[in-house]
GUKEMI-930742 format. One line per 4 residues: number of its first residue (from 1); for each residue y, x, z of N, C-alpha, C. Coordinates in pm, whole numbers, plus 32768, in hexadecimal, padded with zeros to 4 digits. Last residue first. Layout:
<rs>
NUM = Y X Z Y X Z Y X Z  ... $
</rs>
This chain:
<rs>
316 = 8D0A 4686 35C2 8CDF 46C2 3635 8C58 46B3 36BB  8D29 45E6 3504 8D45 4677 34FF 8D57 46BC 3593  8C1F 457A 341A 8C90 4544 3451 8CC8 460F 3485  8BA8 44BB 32DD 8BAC 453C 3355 8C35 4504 3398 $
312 = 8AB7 43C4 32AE 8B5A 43DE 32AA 8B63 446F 3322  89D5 437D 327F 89FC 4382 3218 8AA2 43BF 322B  88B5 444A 337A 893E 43F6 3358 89A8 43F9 32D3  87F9 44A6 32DD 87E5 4438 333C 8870 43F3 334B $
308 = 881E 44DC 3170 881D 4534 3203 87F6 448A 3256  86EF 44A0 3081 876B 44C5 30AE 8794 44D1 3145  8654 4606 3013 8641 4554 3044 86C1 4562 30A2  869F 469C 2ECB 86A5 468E 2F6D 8669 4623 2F6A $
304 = 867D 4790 2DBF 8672 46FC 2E0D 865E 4700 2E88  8743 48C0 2DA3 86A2 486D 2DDE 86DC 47F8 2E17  87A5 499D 2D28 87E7 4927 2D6C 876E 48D2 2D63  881E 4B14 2D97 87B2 4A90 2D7E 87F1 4A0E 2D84 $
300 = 8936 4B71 2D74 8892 4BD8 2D40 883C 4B82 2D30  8A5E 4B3B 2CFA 89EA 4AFB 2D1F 896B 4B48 2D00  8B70 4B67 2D6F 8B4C 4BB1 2CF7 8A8A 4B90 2D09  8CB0 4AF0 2DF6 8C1A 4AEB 2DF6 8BD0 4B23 2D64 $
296 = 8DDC 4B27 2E58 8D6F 4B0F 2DE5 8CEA 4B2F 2E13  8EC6 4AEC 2F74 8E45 4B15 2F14 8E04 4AD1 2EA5  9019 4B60 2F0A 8FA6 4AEC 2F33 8F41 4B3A 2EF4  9180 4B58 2EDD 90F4 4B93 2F02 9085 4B45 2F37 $
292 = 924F 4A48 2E62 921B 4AB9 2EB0 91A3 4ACC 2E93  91DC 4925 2E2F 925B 492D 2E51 9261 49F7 2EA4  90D6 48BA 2DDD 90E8 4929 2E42 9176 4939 2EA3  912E 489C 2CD4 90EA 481D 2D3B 90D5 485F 2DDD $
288 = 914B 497E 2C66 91AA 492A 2C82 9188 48CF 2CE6  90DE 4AB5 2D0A 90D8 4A10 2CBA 9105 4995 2CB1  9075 4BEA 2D1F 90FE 4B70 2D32 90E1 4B0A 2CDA  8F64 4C48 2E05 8FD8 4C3B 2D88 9037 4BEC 2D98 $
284 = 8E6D 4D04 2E92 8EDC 4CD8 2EA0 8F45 4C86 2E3E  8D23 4CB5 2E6C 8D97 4D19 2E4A 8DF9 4CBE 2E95  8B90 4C9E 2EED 8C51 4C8B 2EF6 8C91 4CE5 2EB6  8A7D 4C51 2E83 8ADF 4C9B 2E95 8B61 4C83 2EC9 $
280 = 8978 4B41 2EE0 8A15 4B75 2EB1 8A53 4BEB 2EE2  88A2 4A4D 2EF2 88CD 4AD2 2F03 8928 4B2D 2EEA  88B7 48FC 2F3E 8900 494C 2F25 88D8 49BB 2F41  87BC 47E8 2F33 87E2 4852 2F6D 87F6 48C4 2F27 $
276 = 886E 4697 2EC3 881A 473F 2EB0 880B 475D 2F16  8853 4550 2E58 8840 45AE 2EE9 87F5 4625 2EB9  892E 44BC 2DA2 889B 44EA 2D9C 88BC 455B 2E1A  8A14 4466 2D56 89D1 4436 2DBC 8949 4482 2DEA $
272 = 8A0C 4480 2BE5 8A66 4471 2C52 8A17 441E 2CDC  890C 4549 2B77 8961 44BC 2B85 89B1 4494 2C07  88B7 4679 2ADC 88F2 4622 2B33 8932 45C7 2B3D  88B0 46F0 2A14 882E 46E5 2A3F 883F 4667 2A91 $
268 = 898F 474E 29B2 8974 46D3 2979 88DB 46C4 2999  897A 4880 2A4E 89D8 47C0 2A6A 89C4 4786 2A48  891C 4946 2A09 88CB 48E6 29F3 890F 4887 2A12  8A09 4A0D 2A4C 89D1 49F3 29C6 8982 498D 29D2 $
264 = 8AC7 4A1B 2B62 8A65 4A1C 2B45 8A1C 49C9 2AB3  8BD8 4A27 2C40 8BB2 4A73 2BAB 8B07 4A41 2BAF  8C50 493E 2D1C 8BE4 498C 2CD0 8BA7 49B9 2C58  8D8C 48D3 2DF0 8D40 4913 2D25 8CE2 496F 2D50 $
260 = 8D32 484F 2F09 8D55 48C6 2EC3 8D29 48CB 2E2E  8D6E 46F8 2FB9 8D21 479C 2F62 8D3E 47D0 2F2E  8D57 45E1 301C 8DB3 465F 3045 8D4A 46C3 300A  8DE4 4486 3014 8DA0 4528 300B 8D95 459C 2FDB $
256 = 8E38 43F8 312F 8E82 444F 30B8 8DF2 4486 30B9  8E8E 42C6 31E2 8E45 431C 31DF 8E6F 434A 3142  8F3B 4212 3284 8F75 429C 323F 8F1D 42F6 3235  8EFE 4168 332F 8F23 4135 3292 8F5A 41B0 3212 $
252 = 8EBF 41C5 3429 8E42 419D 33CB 8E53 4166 3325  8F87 42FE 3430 8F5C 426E 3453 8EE0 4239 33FC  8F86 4406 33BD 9000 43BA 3441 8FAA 434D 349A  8EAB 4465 3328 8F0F 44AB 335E 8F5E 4478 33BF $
248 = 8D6B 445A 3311 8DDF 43E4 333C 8E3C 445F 3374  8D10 449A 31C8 8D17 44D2 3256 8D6B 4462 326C  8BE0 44F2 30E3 8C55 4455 311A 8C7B 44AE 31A0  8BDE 4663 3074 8B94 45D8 3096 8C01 4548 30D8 $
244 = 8B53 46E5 2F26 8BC8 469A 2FB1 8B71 4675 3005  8B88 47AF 2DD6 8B3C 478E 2E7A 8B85 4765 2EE3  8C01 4782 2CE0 8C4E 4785 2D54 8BA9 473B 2DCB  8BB9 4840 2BA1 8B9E 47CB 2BDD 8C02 4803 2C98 $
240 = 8BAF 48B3 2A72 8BD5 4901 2B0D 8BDA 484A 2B3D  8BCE 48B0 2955 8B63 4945 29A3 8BBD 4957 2A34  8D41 485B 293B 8CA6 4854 290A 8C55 48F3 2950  8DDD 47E7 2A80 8DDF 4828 2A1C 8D0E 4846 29B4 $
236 = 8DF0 4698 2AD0 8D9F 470F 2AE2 8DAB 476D 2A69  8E2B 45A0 2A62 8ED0 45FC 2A91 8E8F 468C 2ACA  8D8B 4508 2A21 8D8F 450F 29CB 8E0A 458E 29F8  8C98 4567 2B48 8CCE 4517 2B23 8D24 454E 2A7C $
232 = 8BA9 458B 2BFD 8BA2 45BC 2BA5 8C10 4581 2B16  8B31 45FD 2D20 8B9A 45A9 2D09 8BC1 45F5 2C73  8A27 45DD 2E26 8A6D 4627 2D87 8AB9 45E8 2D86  89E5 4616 2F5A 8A0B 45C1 2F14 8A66 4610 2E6D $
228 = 8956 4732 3019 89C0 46BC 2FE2 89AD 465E 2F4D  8905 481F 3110 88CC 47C0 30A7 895E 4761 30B6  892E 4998 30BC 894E 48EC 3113 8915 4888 30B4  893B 4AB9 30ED 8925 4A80 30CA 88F3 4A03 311A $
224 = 8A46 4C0C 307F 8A0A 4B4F 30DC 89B0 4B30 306B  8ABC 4D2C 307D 8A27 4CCD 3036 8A0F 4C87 30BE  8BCC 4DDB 305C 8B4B 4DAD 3083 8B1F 4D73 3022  8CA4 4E24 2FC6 8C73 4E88 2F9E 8BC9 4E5E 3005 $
220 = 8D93 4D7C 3088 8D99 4DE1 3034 8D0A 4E43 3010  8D9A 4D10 3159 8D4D 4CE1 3121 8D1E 4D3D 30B2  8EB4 4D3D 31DB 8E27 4D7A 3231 8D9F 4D46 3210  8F35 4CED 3124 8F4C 4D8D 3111 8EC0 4D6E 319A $
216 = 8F76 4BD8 3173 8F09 4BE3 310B 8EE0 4C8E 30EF  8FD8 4B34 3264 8FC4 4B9E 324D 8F8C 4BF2 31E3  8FCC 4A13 3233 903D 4A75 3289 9045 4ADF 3279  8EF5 49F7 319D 8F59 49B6 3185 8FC4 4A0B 3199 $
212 = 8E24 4A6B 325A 8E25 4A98 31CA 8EB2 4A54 3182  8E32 49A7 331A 8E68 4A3A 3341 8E88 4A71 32C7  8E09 4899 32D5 8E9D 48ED 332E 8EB5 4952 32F9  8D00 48D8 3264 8D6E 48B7 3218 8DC8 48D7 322A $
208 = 8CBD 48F5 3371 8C9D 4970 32FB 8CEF 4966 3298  8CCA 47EE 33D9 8CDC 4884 341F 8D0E 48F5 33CB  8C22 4757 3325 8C8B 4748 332C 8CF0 47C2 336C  8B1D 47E4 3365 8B38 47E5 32E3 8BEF 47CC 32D1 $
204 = 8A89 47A4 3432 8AD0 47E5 3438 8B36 4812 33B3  89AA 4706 33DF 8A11 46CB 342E 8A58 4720 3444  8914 479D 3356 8939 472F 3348 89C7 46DA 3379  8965 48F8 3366 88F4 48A1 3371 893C 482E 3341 $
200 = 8954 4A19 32C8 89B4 49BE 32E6 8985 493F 32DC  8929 4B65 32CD 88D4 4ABC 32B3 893B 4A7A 32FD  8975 4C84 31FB 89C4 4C0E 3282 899A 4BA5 3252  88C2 4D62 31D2 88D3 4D01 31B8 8925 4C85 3215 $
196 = 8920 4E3D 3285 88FA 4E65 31D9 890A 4DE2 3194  89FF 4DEB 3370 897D 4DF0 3353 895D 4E11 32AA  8B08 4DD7 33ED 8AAB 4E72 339F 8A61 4E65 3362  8B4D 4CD3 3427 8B64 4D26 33CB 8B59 4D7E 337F $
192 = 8A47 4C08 34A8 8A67 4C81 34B1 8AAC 4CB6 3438  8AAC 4ACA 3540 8A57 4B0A 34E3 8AC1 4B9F 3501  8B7E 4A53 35D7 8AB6 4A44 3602 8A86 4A76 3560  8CA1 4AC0 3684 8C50 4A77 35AA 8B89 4AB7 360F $
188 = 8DC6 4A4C 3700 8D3D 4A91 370C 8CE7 4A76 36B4  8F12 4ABF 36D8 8EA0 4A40 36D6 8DFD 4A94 36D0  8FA4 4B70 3723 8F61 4B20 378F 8EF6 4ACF 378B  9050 4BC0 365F 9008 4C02 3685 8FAA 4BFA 3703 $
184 = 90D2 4A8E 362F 906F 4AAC 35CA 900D 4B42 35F6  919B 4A9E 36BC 911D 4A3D 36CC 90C0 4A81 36A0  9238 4B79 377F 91F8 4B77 36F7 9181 4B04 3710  9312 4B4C 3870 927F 4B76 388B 925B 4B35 37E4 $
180 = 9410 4BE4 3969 93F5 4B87 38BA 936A 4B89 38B4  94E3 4BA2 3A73 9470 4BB6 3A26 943F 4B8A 39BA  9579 4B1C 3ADD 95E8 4B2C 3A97 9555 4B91 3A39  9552 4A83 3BC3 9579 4AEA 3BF4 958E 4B46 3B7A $
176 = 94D3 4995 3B69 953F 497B 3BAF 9592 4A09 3BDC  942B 49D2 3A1F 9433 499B 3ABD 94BD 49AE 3B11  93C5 4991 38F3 9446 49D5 3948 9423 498E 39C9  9312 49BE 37CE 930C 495B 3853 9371 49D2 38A6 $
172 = 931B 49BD 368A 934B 4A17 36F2 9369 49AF 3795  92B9 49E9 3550 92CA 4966 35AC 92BD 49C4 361A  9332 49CE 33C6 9308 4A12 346A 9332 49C8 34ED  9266 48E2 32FC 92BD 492C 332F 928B 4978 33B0 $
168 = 917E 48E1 324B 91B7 493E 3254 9235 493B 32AD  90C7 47FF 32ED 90A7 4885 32D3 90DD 4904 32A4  911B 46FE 336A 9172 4765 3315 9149 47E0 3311  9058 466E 3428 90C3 461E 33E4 9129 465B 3371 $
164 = 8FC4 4744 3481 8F91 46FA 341E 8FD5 4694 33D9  9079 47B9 3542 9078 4807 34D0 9027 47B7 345B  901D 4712 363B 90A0 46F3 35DA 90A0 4718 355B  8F3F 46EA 36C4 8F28 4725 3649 8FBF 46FE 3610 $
160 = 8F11 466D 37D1 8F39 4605 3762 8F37 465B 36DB  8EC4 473C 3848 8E6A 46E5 381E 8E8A 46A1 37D2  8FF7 47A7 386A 8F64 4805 37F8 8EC0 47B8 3800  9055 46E3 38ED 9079 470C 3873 902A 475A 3814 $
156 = 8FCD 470F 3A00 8FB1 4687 39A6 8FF4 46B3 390C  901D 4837 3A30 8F81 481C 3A2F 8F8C 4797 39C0  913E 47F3 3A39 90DB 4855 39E6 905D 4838 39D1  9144 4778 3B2C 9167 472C 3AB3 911D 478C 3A0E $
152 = 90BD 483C 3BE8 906F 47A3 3C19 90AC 4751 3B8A  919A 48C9 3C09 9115 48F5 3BC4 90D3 4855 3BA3  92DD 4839 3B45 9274 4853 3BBA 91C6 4871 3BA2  93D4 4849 3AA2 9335 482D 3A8B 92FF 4865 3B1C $
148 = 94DD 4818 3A2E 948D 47F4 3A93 9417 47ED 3ABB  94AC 47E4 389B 94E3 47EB 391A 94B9 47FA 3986  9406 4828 3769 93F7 47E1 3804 945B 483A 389D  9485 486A 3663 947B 48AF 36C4 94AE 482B 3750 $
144 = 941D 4891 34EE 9427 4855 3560 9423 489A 35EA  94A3 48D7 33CE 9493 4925 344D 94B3 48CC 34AC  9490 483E 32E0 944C 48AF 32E4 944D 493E 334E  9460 46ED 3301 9488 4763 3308 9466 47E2 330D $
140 = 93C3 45EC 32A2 9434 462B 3249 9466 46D5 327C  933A 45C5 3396 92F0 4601 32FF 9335 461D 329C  93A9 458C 3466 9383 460F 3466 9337 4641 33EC  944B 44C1 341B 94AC 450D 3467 9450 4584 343F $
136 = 935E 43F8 33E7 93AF 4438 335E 9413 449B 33A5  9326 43C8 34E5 92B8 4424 3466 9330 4427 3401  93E3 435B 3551 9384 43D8 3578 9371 4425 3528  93AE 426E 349B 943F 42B3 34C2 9430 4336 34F3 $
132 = 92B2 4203 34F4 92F9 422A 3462 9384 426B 347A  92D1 41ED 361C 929E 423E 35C4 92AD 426A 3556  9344 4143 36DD 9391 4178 365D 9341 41B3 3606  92B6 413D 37AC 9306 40F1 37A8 9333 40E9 370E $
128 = 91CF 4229 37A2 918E 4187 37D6 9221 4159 37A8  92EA 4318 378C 924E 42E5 3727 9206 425C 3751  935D 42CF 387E 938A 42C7 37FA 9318 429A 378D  92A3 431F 3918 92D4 42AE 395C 9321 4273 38BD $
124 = 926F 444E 3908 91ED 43D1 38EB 9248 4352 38E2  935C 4495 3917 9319 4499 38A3 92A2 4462 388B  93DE 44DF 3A0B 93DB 4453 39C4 93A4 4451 3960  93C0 45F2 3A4C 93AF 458E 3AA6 93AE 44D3 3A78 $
120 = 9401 4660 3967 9378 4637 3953 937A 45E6 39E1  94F2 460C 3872 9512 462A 3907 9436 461B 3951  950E 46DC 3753 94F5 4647 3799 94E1 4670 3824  95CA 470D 363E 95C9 4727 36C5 958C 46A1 36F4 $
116 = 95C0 4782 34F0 9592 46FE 3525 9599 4746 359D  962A 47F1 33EF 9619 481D 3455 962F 4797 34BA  966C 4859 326E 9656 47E1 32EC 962B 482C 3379  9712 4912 318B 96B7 4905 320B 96C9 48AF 3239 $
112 = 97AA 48E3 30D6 974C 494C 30C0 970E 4946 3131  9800 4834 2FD2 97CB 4803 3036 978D 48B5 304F  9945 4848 2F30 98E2 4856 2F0B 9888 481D 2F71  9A67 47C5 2E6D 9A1E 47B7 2F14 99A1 47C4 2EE6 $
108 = 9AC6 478D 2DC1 9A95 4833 2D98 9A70 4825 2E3F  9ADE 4676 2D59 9ABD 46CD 2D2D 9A83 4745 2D58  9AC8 45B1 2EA1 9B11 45E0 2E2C 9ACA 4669 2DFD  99B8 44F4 2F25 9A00 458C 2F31 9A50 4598 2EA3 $
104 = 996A 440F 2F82 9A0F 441C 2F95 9A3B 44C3 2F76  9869 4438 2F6E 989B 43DA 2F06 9918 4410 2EE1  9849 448F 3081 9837 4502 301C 9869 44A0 2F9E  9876 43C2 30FA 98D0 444B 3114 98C4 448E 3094 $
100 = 97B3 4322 30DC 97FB 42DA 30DD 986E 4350 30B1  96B1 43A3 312E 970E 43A6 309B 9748 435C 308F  96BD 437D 3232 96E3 4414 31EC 96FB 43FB 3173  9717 427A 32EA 96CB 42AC 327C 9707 435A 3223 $
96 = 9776 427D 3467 97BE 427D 3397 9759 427A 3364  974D 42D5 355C 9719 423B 3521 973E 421B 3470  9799 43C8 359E 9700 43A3 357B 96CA 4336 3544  988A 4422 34AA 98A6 43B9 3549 97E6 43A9 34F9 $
92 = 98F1 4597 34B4 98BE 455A 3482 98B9 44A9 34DF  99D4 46A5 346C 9987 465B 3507 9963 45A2 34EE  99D4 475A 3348 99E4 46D2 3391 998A 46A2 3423  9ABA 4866 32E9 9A55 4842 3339 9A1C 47B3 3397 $
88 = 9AFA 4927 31C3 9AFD 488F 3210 9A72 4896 3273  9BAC 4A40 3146 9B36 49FA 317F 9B5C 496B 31C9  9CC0 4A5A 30DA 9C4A 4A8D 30D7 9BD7 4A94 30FC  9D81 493E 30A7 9D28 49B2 3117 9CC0 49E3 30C2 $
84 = 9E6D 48FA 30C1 9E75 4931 3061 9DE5 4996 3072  9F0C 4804 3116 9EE6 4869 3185 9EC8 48D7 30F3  9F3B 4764 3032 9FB0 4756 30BC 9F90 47EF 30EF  9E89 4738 2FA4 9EE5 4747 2F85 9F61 477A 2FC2 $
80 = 9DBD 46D8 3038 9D9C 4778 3008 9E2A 4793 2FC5  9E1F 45E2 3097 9DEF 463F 30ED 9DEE 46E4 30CD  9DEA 455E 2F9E 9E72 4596 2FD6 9E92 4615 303D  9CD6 4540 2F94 9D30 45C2 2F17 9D9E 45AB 2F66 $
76 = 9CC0 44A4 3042 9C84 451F 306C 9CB2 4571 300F  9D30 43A3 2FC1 9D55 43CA 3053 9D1A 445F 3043  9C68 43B3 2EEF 9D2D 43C2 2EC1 9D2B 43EB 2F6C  9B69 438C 2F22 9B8F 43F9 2EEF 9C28 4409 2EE9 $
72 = 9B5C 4325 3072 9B6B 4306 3006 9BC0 436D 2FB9  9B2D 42AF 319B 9AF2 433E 312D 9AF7 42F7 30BE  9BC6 41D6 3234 9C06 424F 3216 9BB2 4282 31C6  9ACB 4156 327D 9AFA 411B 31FB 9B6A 416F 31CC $
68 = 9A6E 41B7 337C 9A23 41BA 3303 9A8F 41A2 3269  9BBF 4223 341D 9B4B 41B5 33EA 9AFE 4201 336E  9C4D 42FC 3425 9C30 4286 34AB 9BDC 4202 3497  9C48 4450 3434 9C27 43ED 33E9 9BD2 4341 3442 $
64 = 9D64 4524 3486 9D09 44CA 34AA 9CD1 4452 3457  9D39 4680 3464 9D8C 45F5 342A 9D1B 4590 342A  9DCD 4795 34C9 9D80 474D 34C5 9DB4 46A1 34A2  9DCA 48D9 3447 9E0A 487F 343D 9DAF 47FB 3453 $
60 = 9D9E 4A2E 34B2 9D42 49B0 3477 9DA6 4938 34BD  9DD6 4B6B 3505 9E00 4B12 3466 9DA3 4ACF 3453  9DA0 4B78 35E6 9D15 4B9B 359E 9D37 4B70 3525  9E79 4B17 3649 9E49 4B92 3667 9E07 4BC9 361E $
56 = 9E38 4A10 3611 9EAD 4A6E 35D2 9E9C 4AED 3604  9D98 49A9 3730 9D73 49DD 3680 9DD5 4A0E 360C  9E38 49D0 37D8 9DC9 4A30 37F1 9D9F 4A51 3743  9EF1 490C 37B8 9F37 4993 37C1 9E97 49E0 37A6 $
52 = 9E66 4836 37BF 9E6E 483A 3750 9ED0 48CD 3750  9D1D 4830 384C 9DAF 4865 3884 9DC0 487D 37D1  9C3A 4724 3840 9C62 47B6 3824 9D02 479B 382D  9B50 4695 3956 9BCC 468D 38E5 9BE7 470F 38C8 $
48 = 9A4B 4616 39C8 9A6F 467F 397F 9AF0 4663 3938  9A04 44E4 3999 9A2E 44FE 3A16 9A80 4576 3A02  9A63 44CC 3849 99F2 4490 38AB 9A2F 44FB 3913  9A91 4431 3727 9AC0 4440 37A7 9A78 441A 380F $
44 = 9A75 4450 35D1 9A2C 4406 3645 9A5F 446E 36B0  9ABA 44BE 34F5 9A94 442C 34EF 9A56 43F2 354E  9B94 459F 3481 9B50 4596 351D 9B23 44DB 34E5  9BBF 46DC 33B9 9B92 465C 339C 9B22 4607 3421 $
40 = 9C56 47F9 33D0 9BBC 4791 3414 9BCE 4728 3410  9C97 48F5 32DF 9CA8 4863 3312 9C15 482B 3370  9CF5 4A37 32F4 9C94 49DE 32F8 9CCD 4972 3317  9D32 4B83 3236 9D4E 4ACD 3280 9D12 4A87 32A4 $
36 = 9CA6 4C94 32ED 9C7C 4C06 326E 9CE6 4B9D 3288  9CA8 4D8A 332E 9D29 4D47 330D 9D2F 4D05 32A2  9B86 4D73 33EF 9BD3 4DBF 33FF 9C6D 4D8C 33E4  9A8B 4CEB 349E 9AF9 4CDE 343F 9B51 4D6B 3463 $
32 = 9974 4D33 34A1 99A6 4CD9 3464 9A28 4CB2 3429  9968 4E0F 3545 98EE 4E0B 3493 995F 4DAF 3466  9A2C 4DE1 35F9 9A26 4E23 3591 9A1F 4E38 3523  9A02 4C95 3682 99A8 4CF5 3637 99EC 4D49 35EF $
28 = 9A83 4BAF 36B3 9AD5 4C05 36EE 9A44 4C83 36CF  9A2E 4B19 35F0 9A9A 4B3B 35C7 9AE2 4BAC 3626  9914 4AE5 369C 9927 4B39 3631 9993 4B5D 35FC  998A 4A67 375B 9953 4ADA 3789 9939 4B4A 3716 $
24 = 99D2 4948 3704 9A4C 49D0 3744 99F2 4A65 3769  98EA 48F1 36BE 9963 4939 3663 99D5 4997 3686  9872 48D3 37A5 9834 4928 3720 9897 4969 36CB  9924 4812 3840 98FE 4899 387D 98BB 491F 37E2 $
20 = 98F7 4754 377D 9973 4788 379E 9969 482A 37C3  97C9 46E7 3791 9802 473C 371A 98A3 478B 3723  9756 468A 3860 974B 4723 384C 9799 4757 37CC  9727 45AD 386A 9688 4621 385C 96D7 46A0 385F $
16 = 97BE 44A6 3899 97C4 453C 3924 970F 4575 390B  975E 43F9 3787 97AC 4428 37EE 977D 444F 385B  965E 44B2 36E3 96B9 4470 373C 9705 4454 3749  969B 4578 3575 966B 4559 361C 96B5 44D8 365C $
12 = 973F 464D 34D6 9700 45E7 34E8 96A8 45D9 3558  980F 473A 3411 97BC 471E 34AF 97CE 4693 34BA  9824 47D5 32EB 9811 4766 3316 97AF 4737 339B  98EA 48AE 3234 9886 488D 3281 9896 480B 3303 $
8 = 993A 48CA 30EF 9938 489A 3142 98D9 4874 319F  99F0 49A3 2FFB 996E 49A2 305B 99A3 4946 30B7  9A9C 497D 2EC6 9AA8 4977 2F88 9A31 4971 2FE6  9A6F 4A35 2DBE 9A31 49DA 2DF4 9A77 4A0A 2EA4 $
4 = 9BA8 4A7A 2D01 9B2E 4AC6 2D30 9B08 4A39 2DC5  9C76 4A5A 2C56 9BFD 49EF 2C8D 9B81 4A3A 2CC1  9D4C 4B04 2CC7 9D58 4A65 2CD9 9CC3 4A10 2CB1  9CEF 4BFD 2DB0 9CF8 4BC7 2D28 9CF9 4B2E 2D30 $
</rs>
């Protein structure tokens, strides 16, 4: 249909993380294609080249975008004009700004996935150099996947806690022999899920956030309880306050805070800042501020605290 929305997915990364190899692997996917048109929109050339016989194969037309200053909505409507595709797929240059791209989308270009590749043999070396560039590669997307990983790179990656830079996306460490390994079913949590009551100490608080973030269906139907910070602002729905606490998510200038809506009737007990300790139910719901499924908190106690030792959690 002529305006039925164009899905577009969007690989970002490096140069040589990995994104060439990503795309040809999925277009030569089944799941993936069958008899879509596709355009690939290429803004960066890196060692990897594609066989432009290989991708007509897979009906994908490729068209090279040779500067930043090419994305521009008239250049990229021609594009849809010419090829006529039913999907777009852009091999992204790591040094652009993403909304620089997304600005340039004509009408019915929708965004439906990001997918960030980073090479982890360089991924410390990037972060100390670039960092902001890093961090926005892996907090815009909603499927990150580390390259090259060696045990000895695994280990430093699940100390660094990546998953605390994007709690919802999926993050998949790959090693050289073509192995996938689930971050998120790796990370190791210092409190007990079963427990009747899951205590969720101080410093672990950021952890819990992750997981309840990433996962909120394995929250479904417990009882935490943590000490935090109220947050009781005029954008809080009425009879429900937001328990947090300050986390440094990237860096020391990017601290956020971070909590869940709490149903609880006495709120106007509470002043923004004031140190509880949280007893709480969980549900699951959708909320806008949620963007998706998330937990709710449904509050059994909320008792004055003294406040924690450290004012900023961190995440690992």
């Amino acid at each position: 249909m002529a305006n039925e929305p164009i899905p577009v997915y969007v690989f970002t990364g490096f140069l040589e993380s990995g994104k060439t190899k990503f795309i040809q692997d999925i277009l030569a996917d089944p799941n993936f294609t069958e008899n879509e048109r596709t355009v690939l929109l290429l803004c960066e050339e890196g060692i990897e080249e594609y066989d432009e016989k290989w991708l007509l194969h897979y009906g994908t037309a490729l068209v090279p975008i040779e500067s930043e200053d090419r994305l521009t909505p008239n250049i990229l409507k021609r594009v849809e004009q010419k090829y006529q595709p039913d999907r777009i797929l852009v091999e992204y240059n790591g040094m652009w700004k993403l909304e620089k791209l997304m600005q340039a989308f004509p009408a019915r270009w929708e965004l439906y996935q990001i997918v960030t590749t980073v090479d982890a043999t360089t991924f410390e070396l990037y972060s100390n150099n670039i960092g902001p560039m890093m961090f926005e590669h892996i907090t815009t997307a909603d499927l990150v996947v580390f390259n090259r990983c060696t045990d000895e790179l695994k280990d430093m990656l699940y100390k660094k806690n990546i998953k605390a830079m994007n709690p919802r996306a999926a993050i998949y460490l790959d090693d050289v022999n073509g192995n996938s390994e689930d971050y998120a079913r790796n990370m190791p949590l210092p409190f007990d899920v079963d427990a009747d009551i899951i205590d969720i100490q101080p410093e672990d608080y950021g952890l819990w956030y992750i997981d309840a973030t990433g996962d909120p269906m394995k929250y479904d139907g417990k009882t935490v309880r943590f000490l935090a910070q109220a947050y009781v602002g005029k954008d809080v729905p009425a009879g429900s306050f937001v328990p947090g606490r300050f986390g440094m998510v990237c860096c020391a200038d990017d601290v956020t805070f971070l909590g869940f809506l709490c149903r609880y009737p006495d709120r106007d007990q509470l002043h923004n800042r004031d140190w509880v300790k949280v007893t709480a139910s969980i549900t699951v719901e959708e909320l806008p501020q949620y963007r998706g499924p998330g937990p709710v908190l449904h509050a059994i106690t909320v008792e004055p605290a003294e406040k924690a030792k450290e004012d900023i959690v961190y995440f690992n």
